[in-house]
C-alpha positions as CSV (number, residue, x, y, z in Angstrom):
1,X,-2.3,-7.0,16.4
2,X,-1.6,-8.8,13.2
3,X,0.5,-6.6,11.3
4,X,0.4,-8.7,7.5
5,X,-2.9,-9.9,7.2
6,X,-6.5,-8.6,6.0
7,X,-6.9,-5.7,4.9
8,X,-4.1,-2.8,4.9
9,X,-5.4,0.4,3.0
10,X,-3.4,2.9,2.1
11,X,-3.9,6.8,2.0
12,X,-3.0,9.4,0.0
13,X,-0.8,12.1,1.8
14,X,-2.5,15.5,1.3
15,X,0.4,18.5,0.6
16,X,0.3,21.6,-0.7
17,X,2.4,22.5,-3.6
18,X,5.5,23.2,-1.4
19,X,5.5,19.4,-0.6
20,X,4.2,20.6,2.7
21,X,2.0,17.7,4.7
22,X,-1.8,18.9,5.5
23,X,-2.1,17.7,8.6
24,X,-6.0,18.0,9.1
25,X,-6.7,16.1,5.9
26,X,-4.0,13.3,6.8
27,X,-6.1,12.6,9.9
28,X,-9.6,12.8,8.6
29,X,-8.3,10.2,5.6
30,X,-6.6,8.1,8.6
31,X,-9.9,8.4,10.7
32,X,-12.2,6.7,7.9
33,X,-10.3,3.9,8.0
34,X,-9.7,3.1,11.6
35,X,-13.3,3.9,11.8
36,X,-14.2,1.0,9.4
37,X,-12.2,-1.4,10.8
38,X,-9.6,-2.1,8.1
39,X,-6.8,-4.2,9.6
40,X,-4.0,-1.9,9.0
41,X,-3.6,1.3,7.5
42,X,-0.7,1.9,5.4
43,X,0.9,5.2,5.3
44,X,3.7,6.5,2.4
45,X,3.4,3.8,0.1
46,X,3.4,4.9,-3.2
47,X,0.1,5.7,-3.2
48,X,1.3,8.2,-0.4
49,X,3.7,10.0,-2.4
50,X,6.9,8.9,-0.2
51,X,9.5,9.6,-2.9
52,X,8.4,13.0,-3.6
53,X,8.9,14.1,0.3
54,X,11.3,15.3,2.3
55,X,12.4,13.3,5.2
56,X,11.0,16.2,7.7
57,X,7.7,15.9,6.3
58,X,7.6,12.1,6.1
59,X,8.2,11.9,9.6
60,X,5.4,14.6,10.8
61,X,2.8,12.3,8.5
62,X,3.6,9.6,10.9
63,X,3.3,11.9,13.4
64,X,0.2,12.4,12.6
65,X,-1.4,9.1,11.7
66,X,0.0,7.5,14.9
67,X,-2.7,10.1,17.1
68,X,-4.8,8.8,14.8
69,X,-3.9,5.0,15.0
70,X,-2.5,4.3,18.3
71,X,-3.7,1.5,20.2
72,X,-6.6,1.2,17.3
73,X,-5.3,-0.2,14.3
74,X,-1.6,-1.1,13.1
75,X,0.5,1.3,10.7
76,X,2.5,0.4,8.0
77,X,5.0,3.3,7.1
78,X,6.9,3.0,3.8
79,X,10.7,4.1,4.3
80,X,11.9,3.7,0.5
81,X,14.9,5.2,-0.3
82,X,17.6,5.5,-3.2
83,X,20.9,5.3,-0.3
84,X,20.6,2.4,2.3
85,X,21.4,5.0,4.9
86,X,18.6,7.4,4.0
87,X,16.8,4.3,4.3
88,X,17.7,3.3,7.7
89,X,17.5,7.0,8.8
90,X,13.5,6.8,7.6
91,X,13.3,3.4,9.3
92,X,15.1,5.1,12.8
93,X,12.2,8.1,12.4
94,X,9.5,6.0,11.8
95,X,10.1,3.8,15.0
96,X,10.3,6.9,17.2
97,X,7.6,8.3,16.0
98,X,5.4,5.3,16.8
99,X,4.9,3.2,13.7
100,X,4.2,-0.5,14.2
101,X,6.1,-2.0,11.1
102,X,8.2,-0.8,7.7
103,X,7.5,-1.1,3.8
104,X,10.5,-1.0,2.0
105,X,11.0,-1.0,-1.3
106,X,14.4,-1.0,-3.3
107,X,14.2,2.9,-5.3
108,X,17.2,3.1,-7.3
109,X,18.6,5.1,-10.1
110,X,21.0,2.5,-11.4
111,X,19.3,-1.0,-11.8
112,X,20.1,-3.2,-8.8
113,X,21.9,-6.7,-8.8
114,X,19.7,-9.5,-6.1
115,X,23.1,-8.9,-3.9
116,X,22.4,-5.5,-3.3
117,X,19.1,-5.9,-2.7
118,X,19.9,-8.5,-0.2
119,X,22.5,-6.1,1.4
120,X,19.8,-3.2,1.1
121,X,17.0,-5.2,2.6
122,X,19.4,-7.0,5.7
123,X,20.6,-3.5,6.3
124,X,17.4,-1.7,6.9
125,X,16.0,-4.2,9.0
126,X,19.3,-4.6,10.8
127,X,18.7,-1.1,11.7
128,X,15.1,-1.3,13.7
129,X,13.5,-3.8,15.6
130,X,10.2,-3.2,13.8
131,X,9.0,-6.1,11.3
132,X,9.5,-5.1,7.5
133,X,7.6,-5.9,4.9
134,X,9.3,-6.1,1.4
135,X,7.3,-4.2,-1.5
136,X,8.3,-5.7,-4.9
137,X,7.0,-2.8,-6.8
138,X,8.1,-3.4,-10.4
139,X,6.0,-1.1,-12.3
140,X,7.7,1.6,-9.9
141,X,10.9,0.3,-9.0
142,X,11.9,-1.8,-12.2
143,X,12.8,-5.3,-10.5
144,X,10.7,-7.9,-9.9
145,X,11.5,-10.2,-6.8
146,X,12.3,-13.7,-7.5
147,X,10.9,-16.0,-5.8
148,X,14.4,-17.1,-4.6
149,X,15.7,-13.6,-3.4
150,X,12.1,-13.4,-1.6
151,X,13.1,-17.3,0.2
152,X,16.5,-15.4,1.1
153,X,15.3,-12.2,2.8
154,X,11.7,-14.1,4.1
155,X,14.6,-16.1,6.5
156,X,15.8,-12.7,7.6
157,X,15.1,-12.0,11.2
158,X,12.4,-9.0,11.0
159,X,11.8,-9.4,7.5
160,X,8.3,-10.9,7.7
161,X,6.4,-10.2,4.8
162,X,6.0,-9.2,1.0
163,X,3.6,-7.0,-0.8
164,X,3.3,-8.5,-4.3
165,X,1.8,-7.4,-7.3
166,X,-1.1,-9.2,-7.8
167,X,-1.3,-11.7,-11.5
168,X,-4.1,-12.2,-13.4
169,X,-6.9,-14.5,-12.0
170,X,-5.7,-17.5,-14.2
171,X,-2.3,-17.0,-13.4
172,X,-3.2,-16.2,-9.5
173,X,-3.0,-19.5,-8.0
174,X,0.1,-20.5,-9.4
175,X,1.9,-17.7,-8.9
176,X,1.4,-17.5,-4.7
177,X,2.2,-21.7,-4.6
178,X,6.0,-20.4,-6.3
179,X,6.1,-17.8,-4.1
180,X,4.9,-20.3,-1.2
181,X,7.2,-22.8,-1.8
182,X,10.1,-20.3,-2.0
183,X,9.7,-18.9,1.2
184,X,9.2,-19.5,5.1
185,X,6.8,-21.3,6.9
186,X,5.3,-18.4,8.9
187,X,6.3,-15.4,5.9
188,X,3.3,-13.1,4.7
189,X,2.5,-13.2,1.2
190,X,0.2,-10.4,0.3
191,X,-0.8,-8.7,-2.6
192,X,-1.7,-5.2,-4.5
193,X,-3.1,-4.3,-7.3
194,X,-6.8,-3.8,-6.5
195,X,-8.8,-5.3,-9.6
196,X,-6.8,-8.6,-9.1
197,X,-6.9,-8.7,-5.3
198,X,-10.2,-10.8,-4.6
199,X,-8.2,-13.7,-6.6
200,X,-5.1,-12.7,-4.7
201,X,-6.9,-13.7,-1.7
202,X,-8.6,-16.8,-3.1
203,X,-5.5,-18.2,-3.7
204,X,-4.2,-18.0,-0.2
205,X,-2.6,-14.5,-0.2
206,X,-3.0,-13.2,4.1
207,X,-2.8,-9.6,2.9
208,X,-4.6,-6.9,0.2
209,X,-2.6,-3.7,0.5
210,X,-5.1,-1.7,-1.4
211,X,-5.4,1.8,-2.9
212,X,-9.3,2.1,-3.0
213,X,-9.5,1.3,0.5
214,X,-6.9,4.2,1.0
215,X,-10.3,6.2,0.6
216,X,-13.8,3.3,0.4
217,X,-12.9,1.3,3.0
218,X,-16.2,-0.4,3.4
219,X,-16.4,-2.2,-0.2
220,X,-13.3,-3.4,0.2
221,X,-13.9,-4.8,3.7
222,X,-17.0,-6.7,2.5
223,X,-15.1,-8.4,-0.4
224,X,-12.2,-9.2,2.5
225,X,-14.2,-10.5,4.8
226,X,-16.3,-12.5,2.5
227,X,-12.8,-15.0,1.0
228,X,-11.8,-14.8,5.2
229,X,-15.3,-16.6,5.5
230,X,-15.0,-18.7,2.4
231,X,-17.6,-16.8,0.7
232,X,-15.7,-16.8,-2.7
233,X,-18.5,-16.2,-5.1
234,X,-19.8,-13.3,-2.6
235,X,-16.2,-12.1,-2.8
236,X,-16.1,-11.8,-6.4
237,X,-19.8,-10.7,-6.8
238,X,-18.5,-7.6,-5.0
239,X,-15.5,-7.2,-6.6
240,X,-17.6,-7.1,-10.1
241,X,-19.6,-4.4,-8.4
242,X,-16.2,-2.4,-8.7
243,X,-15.5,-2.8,-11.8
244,X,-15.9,0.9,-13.1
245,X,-13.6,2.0,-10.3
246,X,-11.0,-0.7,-11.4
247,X,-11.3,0.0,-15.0
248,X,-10.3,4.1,-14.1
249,X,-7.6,2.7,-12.0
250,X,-6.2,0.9,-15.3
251,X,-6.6,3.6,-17.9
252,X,-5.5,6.3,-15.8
253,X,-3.2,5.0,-12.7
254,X,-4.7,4.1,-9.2
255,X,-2.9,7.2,-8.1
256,X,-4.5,9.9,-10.3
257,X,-7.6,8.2,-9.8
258,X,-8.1,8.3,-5.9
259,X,-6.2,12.2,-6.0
260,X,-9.0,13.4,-8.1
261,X,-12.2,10.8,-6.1
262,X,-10.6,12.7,-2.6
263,X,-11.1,16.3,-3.8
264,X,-14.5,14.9,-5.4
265,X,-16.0,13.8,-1.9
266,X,-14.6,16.9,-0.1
267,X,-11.7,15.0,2.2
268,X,-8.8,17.2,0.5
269,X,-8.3,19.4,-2.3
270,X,-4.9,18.8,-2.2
271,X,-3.4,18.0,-5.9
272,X,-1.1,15.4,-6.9
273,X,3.0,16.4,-6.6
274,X,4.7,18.1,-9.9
275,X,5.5,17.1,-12.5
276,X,2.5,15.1,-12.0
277,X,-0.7,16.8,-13.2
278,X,-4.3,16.6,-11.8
279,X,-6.5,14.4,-14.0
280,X,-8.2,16.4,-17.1
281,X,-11.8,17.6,-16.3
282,X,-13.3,15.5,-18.5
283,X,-11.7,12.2,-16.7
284,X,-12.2,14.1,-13.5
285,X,-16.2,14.0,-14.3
286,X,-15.6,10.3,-15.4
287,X,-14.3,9.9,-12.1
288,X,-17.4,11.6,-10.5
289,X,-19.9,9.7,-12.4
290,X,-17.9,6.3,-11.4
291,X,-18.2,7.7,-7.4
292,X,-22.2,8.5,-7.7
293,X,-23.5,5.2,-9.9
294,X,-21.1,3.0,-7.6
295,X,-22.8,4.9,-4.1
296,X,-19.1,5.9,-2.8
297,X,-18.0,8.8,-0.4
């Protein structure tokens, strides 16, 4: 299996208001995808709430995906944390509990220095034997990766990929040739961000770690498999098809956005985690209409 390439979609994690994982609505999220064929599923990324769960129930949603994903389709589990040793503690649990490879990204309270980053990042994957994959999350995490810290840790063994925020389509192209040029042969560049991911991929990016396909799998696996066929202006023909969905994801966050679509097509009624608050129920019909005139469910 091919662990950075394709497409990796990412679920959310259904919880109660305790923070407690729903088990039954993890697996029916992690059965749509492994049913369409996506070519990795990845679980706690941000879009799976990972900071705002305890390490007990982190490890029983891996737990669960993995009867879900064995043997079937690789899983990416995010072990973020503020303390490298909580870090490598997550890292520890997700190997025994079966995952196939790591997302870390660098959480922190106090702004990080690139040093500690690099000490961060070497640590974790020190710590397993399962590939990492680094997840430069600015919006989230407030530091951007430069393209030399990326060379540095791409030349780390087990470090073997990056999940990048996607730039706009004229900027696309020459951001992934920096990034390129910076880093290893045989490093994965991929790329988030859904409503920039088609030119992501254009431009040579191996990976779209996506939000939508968290949920639609099958759009986004036609607009994947048309750039892997060199089908570019079928690629972005479908990604214009998505256009509603990509303009909720900007004015309200991705991660409100595919809360409210999961309780709207019956997977989960779970909510987001407080403080944050379920979309208001006029964007939550918004979100309906978007679902029914784009055919989704």
């Amino acid at each position: 299996m091919n662990l950075f390439s394709g497409l990796s979609a990412f679920p959310i994690t259904p919880c109660n208001e305790a923070g407690e994982v729903d088990v039954e609505a993890l697996q029916r999220l992690v059965e749509r995808l492994v049913h369409a064929g996506v070519d990795s599923t990845g679980l706690l990324g941000s879009t799976g709430s990972y900071p705002y769960l305890a390490r007990a129930e982190r490890r029983l949603a891996i737990e669960a995906a993995v009867e879900i994903t064995r043997g079937r389709v690789p899983l990416l589990v995010g072990v973020g944390a503020l303390r490298t040793d909580d870090a490598v503690a997550l890292a520890q649990d997700a190997r025994t509990a079966g995952a196939d490879a790591l997302l870390l990204a660098p959480v922190s309270y106090i702004p990080l220095l690139e040093d500690e980053v690099f000490a961060h990042f070497t640590t974790v994957a020190a710590a397993t034997d399962l590939p990492l994959c680094v997840y430069n999350n600015p919006a989230t995490t407030g530091l951007t990766f430069s393209p030399a810290l990326l060379g540095r840790l791409s030349r780390v063994p087990n470090i073997r990929a990056a999940k990048n925020p996607a730039a706009a389509p004229d900027e696309m192209a020459a951001l992934h040739d920096r990034l390129k040029g910076a880093t290893a042969a045989d490093f994965s560049l991929g790329y988030s961000g859904d409503w920039h991911a088609t030119e992501a991929l254009i431009a040579g990016g191996t990976t779209w770690y996506s939000v939508a396909a968290g949920l639609f799998p099958e759009p986004c696996m036609r607009i994947a498999r048309a750039v892997q066929a060199g089908e570019y202006e079928q690629a972005r023909r479908l990604n214009a098809e998505l256009e509603p969905l990509w303009a909720l994801f900007r004015r309200y966050s991705s991660y409100r956005v595919i809360h409210a679509a999961a309780q709207l097509i019956g997977v989960t009624d779970a909510r987001p985690p407080q403080p944050i608050l379920p979309l208001p129920a006029e964007v939550h019909a918004e979100v309906a209409q978007v679902i029914a005139r784009l055919g989704l469910e």
